[in-house]
C-alpha positions in Angstrom: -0.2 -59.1 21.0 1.9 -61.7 22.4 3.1 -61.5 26.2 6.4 -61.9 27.4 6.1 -65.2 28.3 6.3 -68.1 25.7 3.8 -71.1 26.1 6.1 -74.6 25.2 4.4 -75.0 21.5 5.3 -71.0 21.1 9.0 -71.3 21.6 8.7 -74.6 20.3 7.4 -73.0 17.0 9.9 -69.9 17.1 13.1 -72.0 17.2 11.9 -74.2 14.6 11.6 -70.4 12.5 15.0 -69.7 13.9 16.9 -73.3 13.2 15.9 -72.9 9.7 16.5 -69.4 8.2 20.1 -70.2 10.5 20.9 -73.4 7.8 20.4 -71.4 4.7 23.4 -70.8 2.8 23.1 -67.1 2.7 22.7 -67.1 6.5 25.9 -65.4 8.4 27.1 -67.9 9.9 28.8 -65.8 12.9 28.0 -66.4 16.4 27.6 -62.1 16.7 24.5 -62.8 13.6 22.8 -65.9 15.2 22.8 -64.0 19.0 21.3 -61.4 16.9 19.0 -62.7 14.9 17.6 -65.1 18.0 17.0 -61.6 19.9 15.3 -60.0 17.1 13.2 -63.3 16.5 11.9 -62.9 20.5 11.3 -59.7 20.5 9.7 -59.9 17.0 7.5 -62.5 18.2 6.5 -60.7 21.4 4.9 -57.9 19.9 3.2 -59.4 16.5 -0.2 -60.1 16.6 0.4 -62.2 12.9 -0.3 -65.5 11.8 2.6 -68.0 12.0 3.0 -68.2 8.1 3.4 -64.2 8.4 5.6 -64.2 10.8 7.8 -66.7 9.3 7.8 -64.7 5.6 8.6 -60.9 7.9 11.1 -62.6 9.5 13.0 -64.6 6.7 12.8 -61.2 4.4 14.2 -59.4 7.3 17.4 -62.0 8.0 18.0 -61.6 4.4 18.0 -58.5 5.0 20.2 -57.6 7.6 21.8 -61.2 8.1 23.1 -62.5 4.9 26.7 -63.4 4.8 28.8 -60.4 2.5 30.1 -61.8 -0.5 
């Protein structure tokens, strides 16, 4: 488990996550989705005891999820 706090390379690594499921084309583009989506990232990351590469594939299935932009 991750604490609350975010070591540099962490956050570093987390908006790097974040900055690219936010440029996909099927990304909702909203400012109401990216707030969202940034919280859920945090908190996802503070309590996931998962590989990078996991993380990155739970997340990104997730924003597709509840963050794609309606058609």
């Amino acid at each position: 488990m991750h604490s609350n706090s975010f070591q540099p390379e962490e956050l570093t690594a987390v908006k790097a996550v974040y900055d690219d499921i936010v440029a996909q084309d099927w990304f909702d583009q909203t400012e109401e989705a990216r707030l969202s989506f940034a919280r859920y990232l945090i908190d996802t990351y503070s309590i996931s005891a998962i590989t990078s590469e996991r993380f990155r594939k739970i997340v990104e299935c997730s924003a597709r999820t509840h963050y794609s932009r309606k058609r």
